[in-house]
N, CA and C atoms of all chains as a GROMACS GRO file, in nm:
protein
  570
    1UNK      N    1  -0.457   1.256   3.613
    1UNK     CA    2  -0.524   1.386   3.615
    1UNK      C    3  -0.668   1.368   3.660
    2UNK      N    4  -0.704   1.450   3.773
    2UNK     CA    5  -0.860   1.444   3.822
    2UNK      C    6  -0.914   1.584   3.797
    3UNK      N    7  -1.000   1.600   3.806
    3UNK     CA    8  -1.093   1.738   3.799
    3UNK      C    9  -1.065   1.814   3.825
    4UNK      N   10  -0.948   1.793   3.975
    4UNK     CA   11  -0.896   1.896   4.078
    4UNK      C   12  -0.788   1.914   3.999
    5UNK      N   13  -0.728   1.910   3.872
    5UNK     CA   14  -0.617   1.922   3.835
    5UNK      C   15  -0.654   2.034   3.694
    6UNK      N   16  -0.790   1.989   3.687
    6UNK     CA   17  -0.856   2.044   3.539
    6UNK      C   18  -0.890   2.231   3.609
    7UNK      N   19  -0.959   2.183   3.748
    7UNK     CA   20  -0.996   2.316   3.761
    7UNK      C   21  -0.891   2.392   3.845
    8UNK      N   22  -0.792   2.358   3.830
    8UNK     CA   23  -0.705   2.455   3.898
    8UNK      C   24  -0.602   2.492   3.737
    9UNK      N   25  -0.603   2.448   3.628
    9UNK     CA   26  -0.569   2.497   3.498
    9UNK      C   27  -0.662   2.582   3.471
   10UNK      N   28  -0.785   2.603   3.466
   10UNK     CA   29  -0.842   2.689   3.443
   10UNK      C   30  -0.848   2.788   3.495
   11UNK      N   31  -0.816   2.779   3.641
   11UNK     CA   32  -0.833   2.872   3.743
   11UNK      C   33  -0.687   2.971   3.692
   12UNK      N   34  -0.617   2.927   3.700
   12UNK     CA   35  -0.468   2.946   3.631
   12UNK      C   36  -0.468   3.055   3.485
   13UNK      N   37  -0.545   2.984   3.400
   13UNK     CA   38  -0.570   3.034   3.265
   13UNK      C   39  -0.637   3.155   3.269
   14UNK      N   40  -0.726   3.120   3.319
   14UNK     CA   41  -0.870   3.254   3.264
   14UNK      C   42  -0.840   3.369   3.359
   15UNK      N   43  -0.757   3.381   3.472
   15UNK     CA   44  -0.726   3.547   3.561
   15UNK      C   45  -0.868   3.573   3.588
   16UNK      N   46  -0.886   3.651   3.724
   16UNK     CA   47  -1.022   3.688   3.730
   16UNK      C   48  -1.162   3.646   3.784
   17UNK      N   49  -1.125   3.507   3.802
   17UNK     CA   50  -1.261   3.401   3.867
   17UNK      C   51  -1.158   3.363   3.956
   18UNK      N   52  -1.240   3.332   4.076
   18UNK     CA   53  -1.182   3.227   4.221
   18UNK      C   54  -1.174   3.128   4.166
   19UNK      N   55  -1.148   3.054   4.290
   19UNK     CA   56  -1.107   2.884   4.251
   19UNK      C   57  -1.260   2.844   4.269
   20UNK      N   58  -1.364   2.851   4.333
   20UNK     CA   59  -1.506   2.851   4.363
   20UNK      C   60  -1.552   2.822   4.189
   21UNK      N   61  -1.522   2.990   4.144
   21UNK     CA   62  -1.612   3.045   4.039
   21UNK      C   63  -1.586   2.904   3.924
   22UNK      N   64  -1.411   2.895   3.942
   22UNK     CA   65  -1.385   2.771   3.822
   22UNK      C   66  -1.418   2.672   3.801
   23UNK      N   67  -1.422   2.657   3.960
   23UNK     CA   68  -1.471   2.517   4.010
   23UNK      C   69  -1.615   2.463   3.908
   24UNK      N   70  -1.681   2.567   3.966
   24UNK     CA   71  -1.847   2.597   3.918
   24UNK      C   72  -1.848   2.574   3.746
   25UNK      N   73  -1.748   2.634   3.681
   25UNK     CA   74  -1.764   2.668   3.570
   25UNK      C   75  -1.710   2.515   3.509
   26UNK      N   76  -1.637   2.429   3.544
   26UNK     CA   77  -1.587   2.310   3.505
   26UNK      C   78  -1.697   2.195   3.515
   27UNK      N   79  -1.758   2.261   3.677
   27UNK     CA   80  -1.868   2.135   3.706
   27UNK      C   81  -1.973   2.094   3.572
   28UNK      N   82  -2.009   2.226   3.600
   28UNK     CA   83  -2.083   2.277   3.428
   28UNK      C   84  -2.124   2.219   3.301
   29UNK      N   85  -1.997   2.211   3.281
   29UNK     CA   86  -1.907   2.153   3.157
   29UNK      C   87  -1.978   2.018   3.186
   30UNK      N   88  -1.878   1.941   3.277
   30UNK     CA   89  -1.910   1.832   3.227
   30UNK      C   90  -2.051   1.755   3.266
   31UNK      N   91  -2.125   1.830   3.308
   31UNK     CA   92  -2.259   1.835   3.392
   31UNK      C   93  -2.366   1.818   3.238
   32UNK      N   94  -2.299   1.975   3.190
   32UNK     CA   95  -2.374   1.961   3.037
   32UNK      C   96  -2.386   1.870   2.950
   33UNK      N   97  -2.222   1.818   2.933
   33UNK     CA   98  -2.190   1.688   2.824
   33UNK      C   99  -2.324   1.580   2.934
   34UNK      N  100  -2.297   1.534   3.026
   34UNK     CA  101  -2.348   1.463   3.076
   34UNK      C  102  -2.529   1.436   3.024
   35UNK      N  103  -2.590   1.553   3.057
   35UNK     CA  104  -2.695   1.550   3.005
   35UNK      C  105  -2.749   1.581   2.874
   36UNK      N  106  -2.700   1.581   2.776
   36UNK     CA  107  -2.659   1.595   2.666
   36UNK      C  108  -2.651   1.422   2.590
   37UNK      N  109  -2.556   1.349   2.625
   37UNK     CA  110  -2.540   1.256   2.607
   37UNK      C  111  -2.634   1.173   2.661
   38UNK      N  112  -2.694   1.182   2.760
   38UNK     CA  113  -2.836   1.098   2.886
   38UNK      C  114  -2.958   1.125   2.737
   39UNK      N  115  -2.998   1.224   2.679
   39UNK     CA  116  -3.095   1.254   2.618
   39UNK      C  117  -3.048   1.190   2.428
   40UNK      N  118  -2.905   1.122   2.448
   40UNK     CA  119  -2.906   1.051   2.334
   40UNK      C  120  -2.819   1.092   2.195
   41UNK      N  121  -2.781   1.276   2.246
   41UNK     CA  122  -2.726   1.344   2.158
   41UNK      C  123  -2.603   1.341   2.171
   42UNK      N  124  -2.492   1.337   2.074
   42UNK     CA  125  -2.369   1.344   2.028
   42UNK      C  126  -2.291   1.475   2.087
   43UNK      N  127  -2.201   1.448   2.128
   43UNK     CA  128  -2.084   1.566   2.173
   43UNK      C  129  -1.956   1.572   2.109
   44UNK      N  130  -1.938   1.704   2.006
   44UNK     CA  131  -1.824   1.646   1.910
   44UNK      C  132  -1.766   1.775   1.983
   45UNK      N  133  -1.608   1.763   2.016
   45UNK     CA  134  -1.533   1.845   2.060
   45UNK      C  135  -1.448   1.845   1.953
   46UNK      N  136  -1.392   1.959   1.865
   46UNK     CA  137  -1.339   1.923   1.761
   46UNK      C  138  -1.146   1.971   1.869
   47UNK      N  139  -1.086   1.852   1.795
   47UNK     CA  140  -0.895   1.890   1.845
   47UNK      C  141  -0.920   1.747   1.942
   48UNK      N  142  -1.046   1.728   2.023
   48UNK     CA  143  -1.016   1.627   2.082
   48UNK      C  144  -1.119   1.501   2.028
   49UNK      N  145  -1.244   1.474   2.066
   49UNK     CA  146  -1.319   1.399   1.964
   49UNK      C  147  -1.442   1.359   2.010
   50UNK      N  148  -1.513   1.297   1.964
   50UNK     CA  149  -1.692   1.235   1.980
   50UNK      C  150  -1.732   1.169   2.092
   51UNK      N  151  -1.815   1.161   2.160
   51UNK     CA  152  -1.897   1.088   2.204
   51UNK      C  153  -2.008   1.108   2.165
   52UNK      N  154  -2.034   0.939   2.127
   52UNK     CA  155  -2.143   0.907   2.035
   52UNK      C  156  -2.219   0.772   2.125
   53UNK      N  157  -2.384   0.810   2.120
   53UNK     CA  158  -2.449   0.720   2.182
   53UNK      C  159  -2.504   0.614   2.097
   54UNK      N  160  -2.482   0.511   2.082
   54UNK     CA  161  -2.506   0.366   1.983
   54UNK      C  162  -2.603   0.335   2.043
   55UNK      N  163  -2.712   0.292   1.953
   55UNK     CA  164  -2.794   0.158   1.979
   55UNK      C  165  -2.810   0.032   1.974
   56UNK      N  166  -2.816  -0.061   2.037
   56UNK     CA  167  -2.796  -0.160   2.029
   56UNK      C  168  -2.875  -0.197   2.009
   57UNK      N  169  -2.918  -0.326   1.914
   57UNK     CA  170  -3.054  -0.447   1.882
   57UNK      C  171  -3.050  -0.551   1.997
   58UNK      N  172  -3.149  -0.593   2.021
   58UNK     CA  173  -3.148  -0.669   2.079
   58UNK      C  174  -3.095  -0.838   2.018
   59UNK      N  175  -3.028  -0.885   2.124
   59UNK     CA  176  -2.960  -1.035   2.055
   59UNK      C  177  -2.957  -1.169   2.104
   60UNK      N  178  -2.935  -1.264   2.082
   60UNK     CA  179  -2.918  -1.377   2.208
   60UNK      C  180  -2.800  -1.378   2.209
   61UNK      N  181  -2.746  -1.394   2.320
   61UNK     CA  182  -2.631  -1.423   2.353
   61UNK      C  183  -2.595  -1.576   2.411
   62UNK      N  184  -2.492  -1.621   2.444
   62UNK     CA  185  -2.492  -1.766   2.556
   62UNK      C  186  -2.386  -1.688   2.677
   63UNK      N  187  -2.414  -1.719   2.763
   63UNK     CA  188  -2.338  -1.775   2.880
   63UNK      C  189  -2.188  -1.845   2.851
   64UNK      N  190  -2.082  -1.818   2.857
   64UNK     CA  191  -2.032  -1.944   2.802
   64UNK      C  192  -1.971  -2.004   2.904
   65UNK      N  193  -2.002  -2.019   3.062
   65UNK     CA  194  -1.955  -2.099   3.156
   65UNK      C  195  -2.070  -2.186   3.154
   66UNK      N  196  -2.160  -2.167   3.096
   66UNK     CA  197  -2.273  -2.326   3.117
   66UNK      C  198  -2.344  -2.307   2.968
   67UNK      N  199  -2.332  -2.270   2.875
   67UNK     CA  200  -2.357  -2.258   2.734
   67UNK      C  201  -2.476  -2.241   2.777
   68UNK      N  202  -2.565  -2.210   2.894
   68UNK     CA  203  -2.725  -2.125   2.841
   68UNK      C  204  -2.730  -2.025   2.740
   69UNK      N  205  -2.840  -2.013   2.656
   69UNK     CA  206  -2.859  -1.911   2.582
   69UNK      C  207  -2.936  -1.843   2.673
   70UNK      N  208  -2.917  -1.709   2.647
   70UNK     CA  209  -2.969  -1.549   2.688
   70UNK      C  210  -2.948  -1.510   2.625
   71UNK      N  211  -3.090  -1.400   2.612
   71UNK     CA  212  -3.178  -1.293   2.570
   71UNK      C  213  -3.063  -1.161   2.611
   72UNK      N  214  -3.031  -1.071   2.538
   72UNK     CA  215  -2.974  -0.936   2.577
   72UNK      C  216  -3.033  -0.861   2.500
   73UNK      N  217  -3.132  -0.779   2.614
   73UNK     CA  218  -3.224  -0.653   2.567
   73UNK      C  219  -3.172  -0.558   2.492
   74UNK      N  220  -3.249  -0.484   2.390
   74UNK     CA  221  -3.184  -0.390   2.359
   74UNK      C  222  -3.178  -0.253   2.434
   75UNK      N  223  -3.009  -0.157   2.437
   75UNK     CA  224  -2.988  -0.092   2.512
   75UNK      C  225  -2.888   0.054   2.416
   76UNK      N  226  -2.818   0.093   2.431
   76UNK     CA  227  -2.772   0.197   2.433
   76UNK      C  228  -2.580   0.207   2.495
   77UNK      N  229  -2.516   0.222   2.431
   77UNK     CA  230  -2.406   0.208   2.479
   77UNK      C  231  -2.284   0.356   2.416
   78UNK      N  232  -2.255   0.392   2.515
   78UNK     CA  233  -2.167   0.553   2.502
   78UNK      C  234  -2.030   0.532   2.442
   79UNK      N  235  -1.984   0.546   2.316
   79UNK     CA  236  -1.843   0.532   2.296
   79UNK      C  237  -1.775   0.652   2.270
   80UNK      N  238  -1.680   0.617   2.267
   80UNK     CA  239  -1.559   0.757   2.227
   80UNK      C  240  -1.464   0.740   2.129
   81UNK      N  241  -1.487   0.852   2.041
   81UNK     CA  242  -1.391   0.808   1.886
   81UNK      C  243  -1.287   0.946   1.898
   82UNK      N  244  -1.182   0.896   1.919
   82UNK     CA  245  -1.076   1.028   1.922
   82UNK      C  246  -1.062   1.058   1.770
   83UNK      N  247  -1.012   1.217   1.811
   83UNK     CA  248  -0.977   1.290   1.649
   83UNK      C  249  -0.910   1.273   1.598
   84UNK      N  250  -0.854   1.280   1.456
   84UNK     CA  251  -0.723   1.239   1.429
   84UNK      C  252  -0.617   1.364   1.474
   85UNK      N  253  -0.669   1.461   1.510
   85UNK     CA  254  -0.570   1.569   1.592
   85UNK      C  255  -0.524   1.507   1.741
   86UNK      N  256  -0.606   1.424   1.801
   86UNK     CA  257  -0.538   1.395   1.966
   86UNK      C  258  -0.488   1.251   1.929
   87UNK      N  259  -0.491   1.201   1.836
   87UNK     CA  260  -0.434   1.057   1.755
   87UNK      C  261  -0.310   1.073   1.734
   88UNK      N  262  -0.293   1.166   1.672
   88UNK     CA  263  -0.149   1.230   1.597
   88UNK      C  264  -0.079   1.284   1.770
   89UNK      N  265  -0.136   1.344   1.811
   89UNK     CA  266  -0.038   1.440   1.911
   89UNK      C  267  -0.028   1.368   2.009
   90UNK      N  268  -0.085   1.206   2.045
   90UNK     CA  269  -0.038   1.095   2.147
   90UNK      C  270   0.114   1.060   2.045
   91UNK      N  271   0.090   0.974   1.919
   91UNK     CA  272   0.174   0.936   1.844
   91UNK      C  273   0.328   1.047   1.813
   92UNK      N  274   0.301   1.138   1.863
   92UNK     CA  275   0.384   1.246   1.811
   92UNK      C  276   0.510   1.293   1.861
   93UNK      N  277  -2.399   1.799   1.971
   93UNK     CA  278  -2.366   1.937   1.983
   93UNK      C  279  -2.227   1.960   2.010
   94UNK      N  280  -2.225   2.057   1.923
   94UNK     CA  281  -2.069   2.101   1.896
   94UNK      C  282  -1.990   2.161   2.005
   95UNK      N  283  -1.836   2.197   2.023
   95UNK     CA  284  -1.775   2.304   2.146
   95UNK      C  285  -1.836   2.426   2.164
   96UNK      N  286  -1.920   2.454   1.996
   96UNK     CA  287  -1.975   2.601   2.035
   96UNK      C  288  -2.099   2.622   2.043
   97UNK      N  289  -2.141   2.480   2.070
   97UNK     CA  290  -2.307   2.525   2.116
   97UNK      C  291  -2.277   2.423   2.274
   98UNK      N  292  -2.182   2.409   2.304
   98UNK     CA  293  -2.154   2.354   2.457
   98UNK      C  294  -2.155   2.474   2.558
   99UNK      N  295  -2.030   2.592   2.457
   99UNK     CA  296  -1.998   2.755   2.508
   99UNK      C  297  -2.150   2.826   2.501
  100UNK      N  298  -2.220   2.753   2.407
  100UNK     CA  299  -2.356   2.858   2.452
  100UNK      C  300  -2.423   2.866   2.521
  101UNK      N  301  -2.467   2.660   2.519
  101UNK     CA  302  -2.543   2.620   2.605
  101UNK      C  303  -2.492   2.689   2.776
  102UNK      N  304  -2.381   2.678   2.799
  102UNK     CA  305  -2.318   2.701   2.941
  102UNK      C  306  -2.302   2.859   2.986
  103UNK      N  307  -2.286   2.976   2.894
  103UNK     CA  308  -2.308   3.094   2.861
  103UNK      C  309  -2.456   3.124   2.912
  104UNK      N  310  -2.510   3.085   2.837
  104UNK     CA  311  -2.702   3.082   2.868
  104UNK      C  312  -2.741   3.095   3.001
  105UNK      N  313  -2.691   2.994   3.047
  105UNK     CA  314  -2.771   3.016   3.140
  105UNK      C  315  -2.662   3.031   3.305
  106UNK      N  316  -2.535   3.066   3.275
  106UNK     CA  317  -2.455   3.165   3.339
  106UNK      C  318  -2.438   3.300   3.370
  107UNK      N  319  -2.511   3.366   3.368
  107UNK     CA  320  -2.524   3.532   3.359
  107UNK      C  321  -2.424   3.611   3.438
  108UNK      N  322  -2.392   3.559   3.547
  108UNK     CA  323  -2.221   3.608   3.580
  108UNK      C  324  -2.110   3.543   3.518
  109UNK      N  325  -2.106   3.491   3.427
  109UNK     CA  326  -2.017   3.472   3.334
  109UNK      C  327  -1.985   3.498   3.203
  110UNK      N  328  -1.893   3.566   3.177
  110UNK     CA  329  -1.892   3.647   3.010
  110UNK      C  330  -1.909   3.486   2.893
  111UNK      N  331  -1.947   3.509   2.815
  111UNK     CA  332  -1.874   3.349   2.723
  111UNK      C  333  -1.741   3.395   2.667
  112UNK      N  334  -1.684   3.439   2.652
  112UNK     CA  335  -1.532   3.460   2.673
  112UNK      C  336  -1.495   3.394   2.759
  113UNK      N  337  -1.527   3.415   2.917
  113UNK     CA  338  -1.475   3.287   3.009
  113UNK      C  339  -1.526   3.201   3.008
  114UNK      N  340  -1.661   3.117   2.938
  114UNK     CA  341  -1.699   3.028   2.929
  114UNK      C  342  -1.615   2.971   2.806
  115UNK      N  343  -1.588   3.024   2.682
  115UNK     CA  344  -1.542   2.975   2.623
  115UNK      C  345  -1.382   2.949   2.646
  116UNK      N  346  -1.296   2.982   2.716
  116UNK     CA  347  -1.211   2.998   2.770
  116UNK      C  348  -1.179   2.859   2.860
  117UNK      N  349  -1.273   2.862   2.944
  117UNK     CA  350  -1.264   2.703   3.025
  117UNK      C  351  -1.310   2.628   2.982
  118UNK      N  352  -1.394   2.646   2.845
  118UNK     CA  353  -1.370   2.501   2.762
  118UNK      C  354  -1.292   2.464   2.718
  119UNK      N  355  -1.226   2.533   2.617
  119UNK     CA  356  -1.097   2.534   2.561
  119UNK      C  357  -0.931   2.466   2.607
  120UNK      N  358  -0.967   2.525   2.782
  120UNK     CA  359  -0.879   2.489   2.872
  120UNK      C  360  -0.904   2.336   2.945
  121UNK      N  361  -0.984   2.320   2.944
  121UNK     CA  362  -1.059   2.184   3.016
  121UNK      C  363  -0.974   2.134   2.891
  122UNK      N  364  -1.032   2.096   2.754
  122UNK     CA  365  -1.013   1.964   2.677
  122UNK      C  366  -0.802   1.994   2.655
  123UNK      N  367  -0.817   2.123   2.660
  123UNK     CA  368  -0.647   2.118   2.627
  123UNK      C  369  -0.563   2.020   2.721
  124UNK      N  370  -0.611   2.056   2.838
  124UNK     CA  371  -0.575   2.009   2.958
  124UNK      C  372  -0.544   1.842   2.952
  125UNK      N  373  -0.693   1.806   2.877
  125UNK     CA  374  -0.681   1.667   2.891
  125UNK      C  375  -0.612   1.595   2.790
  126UNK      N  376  -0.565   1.713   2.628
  126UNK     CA  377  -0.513   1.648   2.552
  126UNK      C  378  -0.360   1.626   2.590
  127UNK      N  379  -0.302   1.731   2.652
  127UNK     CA  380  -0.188   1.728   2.695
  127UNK      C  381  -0.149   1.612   2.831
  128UNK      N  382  -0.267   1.589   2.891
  128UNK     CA  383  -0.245   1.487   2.968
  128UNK      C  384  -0.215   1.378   2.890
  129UNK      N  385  -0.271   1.297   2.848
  129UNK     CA  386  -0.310   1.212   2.717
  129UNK      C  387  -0.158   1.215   2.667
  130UNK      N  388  -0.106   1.280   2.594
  130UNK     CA  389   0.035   1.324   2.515
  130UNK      C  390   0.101   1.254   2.608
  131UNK      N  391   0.117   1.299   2.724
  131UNK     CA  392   0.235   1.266   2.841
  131UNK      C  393   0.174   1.110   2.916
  132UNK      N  394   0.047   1.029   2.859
  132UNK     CA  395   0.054   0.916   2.927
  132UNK      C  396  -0.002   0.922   3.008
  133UNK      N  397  -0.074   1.015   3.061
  133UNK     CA  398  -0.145   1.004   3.202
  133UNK      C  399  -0.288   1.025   3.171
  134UNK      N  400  -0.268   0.884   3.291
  134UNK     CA  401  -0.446   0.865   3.254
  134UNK      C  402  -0.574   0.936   3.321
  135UNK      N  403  -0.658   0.997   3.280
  135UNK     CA  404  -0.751   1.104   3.338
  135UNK      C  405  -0.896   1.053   3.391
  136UNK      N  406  -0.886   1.064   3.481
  136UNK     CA  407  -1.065   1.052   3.557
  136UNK      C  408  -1.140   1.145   3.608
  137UNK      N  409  -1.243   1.142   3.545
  137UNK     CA  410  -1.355   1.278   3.558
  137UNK      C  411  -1.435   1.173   3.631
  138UNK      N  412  -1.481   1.217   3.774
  138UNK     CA  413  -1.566   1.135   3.845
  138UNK      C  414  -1.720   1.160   3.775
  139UNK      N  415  -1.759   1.065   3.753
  139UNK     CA  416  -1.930   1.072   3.702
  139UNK      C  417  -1.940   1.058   3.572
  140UNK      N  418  -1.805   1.110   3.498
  140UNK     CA  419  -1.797   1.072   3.378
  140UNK      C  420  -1.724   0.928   3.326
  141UNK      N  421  -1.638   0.926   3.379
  141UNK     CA  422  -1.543   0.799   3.345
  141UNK      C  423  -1.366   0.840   3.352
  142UNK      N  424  -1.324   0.767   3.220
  142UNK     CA  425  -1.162   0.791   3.251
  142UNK      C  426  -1.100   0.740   3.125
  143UNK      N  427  -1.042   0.835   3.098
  143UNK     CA  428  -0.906   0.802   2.942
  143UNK      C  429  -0.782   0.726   3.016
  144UNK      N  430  -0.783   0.659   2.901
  144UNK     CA  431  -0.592   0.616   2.924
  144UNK      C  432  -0.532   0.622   2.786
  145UNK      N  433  -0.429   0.589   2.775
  145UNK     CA  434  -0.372   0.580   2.653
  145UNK      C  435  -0.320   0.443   2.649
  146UNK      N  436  -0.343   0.314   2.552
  146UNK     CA  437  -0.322   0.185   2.511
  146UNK      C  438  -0.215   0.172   2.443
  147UNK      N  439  -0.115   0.100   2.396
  147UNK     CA  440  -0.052   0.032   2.318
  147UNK      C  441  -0.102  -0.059   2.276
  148UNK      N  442  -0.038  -0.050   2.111
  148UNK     CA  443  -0.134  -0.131   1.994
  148UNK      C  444   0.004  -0.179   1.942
  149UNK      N  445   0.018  -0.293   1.990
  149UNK     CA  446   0.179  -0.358   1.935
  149UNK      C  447   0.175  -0.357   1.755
  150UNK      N  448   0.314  -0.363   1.742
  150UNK     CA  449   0.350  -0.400   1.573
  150UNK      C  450   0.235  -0.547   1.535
  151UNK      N  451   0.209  -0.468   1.401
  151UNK     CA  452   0.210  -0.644   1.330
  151UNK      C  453   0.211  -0.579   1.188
  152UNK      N  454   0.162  -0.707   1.118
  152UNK     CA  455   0.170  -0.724   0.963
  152UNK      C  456   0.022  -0.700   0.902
  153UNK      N  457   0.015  -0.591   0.846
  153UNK     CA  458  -0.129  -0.614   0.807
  153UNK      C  459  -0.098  -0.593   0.646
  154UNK      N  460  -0.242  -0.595   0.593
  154UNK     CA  461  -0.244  -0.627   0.396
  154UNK      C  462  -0.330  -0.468   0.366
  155UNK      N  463  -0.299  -0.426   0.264
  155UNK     CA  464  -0.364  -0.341   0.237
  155UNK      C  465  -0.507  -0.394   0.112
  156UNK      N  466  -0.598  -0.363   0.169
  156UNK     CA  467  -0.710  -0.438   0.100
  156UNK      C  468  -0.760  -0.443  -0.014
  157UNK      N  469  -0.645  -0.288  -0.076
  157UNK     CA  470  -0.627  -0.298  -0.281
  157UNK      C  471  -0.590  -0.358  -0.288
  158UNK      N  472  -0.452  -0.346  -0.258
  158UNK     CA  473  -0.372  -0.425  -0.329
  158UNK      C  474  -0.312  -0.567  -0.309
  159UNK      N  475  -0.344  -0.564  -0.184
  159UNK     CA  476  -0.290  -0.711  -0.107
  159UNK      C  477  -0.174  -0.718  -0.046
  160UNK      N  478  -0.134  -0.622  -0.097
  160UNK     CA  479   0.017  -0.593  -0.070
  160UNK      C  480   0.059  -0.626   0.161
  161UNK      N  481   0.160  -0.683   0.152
  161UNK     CA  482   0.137  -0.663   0.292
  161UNK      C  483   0.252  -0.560   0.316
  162UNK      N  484   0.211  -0.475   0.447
  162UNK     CA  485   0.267  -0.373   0.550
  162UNK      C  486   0.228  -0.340   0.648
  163UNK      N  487   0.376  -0.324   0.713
  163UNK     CA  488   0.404  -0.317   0.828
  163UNK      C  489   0.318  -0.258   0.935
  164UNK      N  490   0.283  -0.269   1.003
  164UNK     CA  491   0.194  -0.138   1.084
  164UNK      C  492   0.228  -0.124   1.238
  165UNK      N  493   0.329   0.008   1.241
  165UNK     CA  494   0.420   0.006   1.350
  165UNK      C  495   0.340   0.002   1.494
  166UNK      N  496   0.420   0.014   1.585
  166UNK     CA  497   0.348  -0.008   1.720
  166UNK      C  498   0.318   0.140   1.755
  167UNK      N  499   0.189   0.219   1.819
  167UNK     CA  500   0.154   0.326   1.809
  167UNK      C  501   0.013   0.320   1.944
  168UNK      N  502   0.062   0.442   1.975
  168UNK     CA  503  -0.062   0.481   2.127
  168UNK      C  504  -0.202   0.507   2.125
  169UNK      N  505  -0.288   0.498   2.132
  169UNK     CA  506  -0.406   0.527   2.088
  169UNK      C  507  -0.520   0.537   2.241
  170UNK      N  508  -0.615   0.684   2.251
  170UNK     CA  509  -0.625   0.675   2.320
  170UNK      C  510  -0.776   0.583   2.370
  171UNK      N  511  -0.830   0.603   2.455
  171UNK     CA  512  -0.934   0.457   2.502
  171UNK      C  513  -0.979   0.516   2.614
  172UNK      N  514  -1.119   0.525   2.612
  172UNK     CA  515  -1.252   0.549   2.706
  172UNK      C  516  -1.322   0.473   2.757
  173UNK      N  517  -1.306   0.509   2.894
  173UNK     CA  518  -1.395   0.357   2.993
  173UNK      C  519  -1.486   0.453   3.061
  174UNK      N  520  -1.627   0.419   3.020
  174UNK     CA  521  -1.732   0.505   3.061
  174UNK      C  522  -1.775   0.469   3.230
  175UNK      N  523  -1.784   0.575   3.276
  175UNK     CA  524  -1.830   0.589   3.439
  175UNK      C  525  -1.962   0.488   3.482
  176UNK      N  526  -1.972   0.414   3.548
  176UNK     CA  527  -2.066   0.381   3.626
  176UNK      C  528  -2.191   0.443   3.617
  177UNK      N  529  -2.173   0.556   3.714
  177UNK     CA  530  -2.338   0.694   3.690
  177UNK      C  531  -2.339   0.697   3.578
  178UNK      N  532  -2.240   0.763   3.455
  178UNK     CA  533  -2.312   0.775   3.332
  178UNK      C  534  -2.328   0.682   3.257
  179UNK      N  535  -2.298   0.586   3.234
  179UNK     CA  536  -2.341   0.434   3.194
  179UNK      C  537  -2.507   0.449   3.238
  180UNK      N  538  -2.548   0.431   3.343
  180UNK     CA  539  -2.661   0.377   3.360
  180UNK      C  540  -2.732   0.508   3.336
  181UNK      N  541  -2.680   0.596   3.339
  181UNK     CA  542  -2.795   0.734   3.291
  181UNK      C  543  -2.789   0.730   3.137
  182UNK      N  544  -2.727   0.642   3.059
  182UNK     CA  545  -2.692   0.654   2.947
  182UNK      C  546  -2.811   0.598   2.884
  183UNK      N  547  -2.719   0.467   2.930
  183UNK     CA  548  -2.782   0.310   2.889
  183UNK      C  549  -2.962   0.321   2.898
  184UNK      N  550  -2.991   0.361   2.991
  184UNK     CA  551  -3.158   0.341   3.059
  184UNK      C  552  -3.178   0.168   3.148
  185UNK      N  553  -3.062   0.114   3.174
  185UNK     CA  554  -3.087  -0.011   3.263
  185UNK      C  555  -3.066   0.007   3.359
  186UNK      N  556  -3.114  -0.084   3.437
  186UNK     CA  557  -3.089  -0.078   3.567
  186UNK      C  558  -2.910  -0.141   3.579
  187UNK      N  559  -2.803  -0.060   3.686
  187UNK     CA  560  -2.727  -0.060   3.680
  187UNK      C  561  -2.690  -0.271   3.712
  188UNK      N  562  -2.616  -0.303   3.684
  188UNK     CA  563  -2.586  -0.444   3.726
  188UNK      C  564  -2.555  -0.463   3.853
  189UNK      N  565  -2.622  -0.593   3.903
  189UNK     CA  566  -2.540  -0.646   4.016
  189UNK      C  567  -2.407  -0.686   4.050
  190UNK      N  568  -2.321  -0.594   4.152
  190UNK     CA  569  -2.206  -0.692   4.120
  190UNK      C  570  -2.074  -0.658   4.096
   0.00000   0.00000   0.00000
């Protein structure tokens, strides 16, 4: 499933908007989550589930093809915790 | 921020759009993708990234009252591999070489 599959369900669903207007209205969407999440904040979709932005400490790490130790800055990393509603309805 | 301050945020500043249809193609967007998901198919939102659904084979696990061990059947679970662009708009690094 690609975008082009998302906005032609919608286009489908809602009666009334072009394929343009849906188009627009999908871009939107995930345009919003996008910057939303860039500024650090949480996106809870409830039925489906979280994205949550973690911080990371900074740590040493090694290499382990030549056991150098390295430095890994601290950064920020985007995960996704499904609901137990889209948990259940994969399993189901 | 929640689905219904997503419908607002996107409402706001849509003015040819009722939030009825904003809320409407939200609704429809994530349905879309849960039902994808259900049926196994894996979804890519360019800029965002891409779901799949994993298999998590059988094993034996303990329950950590009691000790007791059980079973813990084999079951789908789904799994997010974050996009490239939003990674590094995320993260704040410079994207990797490579």
């Amino acid at each position: 499933m690609t975008k082009a599959d998302i906005i032609e369900q919608v286009y489908e669903n809602l009666g009334g908007l072009s394929k343009k207007e849906s188009a627009e209205i999908v871009e939107k969407v995930f345009e919003t989550i996008k910057t939303t999440l860039e500024r650090g904040e949480k996106i809870k979709i409830s039925g489906f589930g979280n994205f949550v932005v973690r911080e990371k400490k900074e740590r040493t790490g090694r290499n382990p093809q030549t056991g150098e130790e390295i430095r890994i800055l601290p950064r920020k990393v985007l995960t996704f915790k499904p609901s137990q509603v889209l948990k259940n309805a994969i399993n189901g | 921020m929640t689905k219904s301050d997503l419908v607002e945020a996107i409402a706001a500043t849509s003015p040819d759009r009722t939030k009825k249809d904003v809320e409407g193609a939200v609704n429809t967007i994530f349905r879309a993708m849960c039902d994808a998901l259900v049926r196994g198919e894996r979804i890519e939102i360019r800029g965002l990234g891409s779901f799949r659904v994993k298999e998590r084979v059988e094993r034996v696990g303990r329950n950590p009252k009691t000790g007791e061990m059980v079973r813990i059947p084999t079951r789908r679970v789904p799994h997010f591999i974050v996009g490239k662009a939003l990674r590094a708009r995320v993260e704040n690094v410079e994207p990797e070489v490579g």
